[in-house]
N, CA, C and O atoms as CSV, one atom per row, in Angstrom:
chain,resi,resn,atom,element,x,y,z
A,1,UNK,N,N,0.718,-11.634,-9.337
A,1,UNK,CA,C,0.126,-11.546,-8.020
A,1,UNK,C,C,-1.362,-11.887,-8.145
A,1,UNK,O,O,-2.065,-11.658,-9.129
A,2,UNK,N,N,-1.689,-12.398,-7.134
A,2,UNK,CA,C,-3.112,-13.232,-7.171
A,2,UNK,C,C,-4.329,-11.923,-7.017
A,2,UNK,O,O,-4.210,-10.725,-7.276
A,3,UNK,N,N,-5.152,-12.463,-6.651
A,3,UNK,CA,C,-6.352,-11.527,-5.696
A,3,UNK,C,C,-6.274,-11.404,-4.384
A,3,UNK,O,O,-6.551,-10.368,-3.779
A,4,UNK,N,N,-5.946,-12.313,-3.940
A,4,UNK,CA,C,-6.043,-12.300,-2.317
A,4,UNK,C,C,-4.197,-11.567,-1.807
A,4,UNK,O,O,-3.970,-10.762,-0.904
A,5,UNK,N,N,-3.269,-12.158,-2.678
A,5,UNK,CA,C,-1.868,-11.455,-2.467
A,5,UNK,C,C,-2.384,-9.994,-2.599
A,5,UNK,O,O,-2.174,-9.206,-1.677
A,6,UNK,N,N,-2.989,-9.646,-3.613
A,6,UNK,CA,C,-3.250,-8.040,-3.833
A,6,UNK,C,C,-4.021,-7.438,-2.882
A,6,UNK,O,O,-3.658,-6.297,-2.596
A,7,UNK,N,N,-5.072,-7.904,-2.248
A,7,UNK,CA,C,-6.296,-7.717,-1.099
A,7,UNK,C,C,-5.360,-7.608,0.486
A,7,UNK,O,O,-5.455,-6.759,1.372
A,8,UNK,N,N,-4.316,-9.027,0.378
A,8,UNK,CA,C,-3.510,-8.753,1.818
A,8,UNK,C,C,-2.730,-7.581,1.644
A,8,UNK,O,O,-2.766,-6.848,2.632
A,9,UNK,N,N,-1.855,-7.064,0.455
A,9,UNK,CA,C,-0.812,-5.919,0.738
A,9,UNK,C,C,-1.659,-4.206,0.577
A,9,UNK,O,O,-1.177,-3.097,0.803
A,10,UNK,N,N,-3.301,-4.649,0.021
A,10,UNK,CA,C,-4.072,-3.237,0.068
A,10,UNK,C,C,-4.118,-3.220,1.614
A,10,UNK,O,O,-3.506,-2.339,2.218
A,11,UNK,N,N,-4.737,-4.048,2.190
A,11,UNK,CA,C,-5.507,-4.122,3.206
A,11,UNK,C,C,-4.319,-3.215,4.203
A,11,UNK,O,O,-4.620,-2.352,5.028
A,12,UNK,N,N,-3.080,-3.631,3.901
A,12,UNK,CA,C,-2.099,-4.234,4.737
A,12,UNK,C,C,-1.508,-2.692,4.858
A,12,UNK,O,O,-1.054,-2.363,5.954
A,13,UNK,N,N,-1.497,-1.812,3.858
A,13,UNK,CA,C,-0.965,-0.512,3.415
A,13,UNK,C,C,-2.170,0.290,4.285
A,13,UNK,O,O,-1.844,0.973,5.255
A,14,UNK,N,N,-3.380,0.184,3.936
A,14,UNK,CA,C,-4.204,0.974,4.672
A,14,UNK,C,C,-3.971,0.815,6.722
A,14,UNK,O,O,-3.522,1.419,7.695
A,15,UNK,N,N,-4.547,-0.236,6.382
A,15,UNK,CA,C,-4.255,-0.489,8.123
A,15,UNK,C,C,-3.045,0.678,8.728
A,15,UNK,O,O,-3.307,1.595,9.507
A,16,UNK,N,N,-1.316,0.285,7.990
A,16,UNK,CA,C,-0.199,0.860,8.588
A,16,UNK,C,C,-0.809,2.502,8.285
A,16,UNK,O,O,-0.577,3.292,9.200
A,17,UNK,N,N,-1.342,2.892,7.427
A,17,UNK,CA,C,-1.729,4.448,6.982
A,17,UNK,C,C,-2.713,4.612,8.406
A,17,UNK,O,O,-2.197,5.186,9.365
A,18,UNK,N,N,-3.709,4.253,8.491
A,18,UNK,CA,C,-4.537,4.449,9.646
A,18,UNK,C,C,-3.996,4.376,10.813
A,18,UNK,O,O,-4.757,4.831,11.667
A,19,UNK,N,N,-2.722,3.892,11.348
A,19,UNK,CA,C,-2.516,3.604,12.488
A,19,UNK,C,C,-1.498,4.709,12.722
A,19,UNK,O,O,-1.354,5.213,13.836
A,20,UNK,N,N,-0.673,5.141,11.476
A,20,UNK,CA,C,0.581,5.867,11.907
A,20,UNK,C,C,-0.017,7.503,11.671
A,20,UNK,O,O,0.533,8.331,12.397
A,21,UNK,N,N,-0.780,7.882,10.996
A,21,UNK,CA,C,-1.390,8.739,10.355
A,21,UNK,C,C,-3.041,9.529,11.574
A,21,UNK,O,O,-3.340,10.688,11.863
A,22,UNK,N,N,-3.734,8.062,11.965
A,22,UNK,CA,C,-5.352,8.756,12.451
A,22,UNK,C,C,-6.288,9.112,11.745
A,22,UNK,O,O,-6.128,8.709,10.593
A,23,UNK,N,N,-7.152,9.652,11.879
A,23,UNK,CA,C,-7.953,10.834,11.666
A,23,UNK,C,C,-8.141,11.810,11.388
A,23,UNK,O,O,-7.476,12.311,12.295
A,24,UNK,N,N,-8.682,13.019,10.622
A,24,UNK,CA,C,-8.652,14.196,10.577
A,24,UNK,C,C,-8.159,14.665,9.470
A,24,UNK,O,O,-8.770,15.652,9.061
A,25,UNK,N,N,-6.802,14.143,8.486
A,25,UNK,CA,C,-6.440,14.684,7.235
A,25,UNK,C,C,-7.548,14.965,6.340
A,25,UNK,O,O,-8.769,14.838,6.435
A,26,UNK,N,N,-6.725,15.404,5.406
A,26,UNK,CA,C,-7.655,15.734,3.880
A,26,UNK,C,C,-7.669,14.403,3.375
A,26,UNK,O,O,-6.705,13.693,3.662
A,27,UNK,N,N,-8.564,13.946,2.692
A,27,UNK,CA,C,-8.745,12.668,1.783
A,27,UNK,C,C,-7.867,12.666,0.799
A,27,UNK,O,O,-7.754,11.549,0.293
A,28,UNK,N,N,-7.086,13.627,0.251
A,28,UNK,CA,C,-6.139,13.438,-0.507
A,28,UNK,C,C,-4.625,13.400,0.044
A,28,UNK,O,O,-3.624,13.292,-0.664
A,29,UNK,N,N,-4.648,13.483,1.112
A,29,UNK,CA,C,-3.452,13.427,1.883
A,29,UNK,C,C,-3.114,11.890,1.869
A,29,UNK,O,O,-2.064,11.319,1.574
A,30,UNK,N,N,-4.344,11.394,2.285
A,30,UNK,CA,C,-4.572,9.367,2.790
A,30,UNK,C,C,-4.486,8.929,1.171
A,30,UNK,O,O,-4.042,7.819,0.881
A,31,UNK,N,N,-4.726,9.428,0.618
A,31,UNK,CA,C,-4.551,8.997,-1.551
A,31,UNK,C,C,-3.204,9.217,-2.003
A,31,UNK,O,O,-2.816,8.374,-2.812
A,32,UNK,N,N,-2.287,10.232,-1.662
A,32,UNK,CA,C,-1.260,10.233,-1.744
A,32,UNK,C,C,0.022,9.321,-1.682
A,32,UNK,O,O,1.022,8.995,-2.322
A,33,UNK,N,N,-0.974,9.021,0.064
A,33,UNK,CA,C,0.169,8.350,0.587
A,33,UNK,C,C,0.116,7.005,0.943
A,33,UNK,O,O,0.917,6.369,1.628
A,34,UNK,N,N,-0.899,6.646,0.413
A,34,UNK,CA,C,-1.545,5.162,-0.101
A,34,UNK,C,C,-0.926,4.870,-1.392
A,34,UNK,O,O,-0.227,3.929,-1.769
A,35,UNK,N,N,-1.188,5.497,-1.740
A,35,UNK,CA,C,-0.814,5.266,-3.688
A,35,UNK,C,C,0.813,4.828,-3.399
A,35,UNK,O,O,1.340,3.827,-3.884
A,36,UNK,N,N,1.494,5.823,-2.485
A,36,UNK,CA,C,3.031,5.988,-2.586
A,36,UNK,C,C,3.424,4.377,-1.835
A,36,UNK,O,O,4.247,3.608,-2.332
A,37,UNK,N,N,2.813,4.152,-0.833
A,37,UNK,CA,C,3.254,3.237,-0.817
A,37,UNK,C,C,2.722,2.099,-1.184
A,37,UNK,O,O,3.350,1.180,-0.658
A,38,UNK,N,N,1.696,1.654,-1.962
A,38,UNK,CA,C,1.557,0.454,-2.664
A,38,UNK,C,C,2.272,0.024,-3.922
A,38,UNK,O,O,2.248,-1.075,-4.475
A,39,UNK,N,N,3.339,1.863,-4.478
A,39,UNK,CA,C,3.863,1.698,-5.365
A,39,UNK,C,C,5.404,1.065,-4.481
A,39,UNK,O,O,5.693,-0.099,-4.760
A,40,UNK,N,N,6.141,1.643,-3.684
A,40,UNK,CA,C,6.488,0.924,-2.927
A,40,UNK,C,C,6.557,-0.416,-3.049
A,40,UNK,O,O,7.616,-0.927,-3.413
A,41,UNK,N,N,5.468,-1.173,-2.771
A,41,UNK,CA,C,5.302,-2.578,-2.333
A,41,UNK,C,C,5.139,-3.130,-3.922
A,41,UNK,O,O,4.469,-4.125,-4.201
A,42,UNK,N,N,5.817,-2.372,-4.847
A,42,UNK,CA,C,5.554,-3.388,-6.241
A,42,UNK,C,C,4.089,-2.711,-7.175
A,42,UNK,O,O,4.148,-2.949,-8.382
A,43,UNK,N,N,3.162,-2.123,-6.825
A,43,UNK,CA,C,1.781,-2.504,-7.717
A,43,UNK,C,C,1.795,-1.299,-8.435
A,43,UNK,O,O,2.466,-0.358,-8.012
A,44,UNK,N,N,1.072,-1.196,-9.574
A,44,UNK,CA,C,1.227,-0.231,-10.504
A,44,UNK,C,C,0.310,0.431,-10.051
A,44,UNK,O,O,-0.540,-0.322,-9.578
A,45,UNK,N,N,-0.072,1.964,-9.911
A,45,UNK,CA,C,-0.817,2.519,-9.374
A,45,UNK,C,C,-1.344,3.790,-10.023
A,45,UNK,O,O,-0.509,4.424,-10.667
A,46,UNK,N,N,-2.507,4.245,-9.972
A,46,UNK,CA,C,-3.370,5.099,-10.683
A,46,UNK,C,C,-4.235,5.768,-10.134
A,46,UNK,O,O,-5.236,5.240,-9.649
A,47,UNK,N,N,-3.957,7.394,-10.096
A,47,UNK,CA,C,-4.389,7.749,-8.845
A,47,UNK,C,C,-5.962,8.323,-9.827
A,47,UNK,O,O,-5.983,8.400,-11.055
A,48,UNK,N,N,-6.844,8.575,-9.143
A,48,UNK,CA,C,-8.353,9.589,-9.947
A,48,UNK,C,C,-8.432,9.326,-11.182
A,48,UNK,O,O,-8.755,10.213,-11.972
A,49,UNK,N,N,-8.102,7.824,-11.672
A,49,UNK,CA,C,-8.892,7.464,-13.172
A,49,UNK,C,C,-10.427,7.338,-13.363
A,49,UNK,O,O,-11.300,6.867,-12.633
A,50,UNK,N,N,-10.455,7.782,-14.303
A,50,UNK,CA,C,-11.784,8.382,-14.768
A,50,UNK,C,C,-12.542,6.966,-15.549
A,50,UNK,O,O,-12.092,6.137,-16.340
A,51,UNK,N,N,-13.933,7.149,-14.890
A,51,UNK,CA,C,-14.714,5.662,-15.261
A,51,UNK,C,C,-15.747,6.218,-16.211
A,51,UNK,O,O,-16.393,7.242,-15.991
A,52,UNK,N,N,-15.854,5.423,-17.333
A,52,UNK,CA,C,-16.553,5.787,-18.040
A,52,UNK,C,C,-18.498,5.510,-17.826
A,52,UNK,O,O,-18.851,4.399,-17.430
A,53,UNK,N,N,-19.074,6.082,-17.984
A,53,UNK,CA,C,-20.345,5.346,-17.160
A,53,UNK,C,C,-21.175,5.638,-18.516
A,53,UNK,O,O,-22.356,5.301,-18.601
């Protein structure tokens, strides 16, 4: 999968999350259920990996 294939099905997952979902949850509610379905749609997913700085 390209960059832009990967950018349309992020984009594409958030949007449907925002529209069916709103406002107001916990931020880990919208991480959950983001993650769940981009795994869904194929992409390997990793939720609160730790960056080394």
């Amino acid at each position: 999968m390209d960059i832009e294939e990967l950018a349309r099905v992020t984009i594409d997952c958030g949007f449907h999350l925002h529209r069916n979902l709103g406002p107001g949850l916990l931020e880990s509610v919208y991480e959950a259920i983001m993650a769940n379905q981009l795994s869904r749609r194929g992409l390997k997913v990793q939720r609160q990996a730790a960056i080394p700085i």
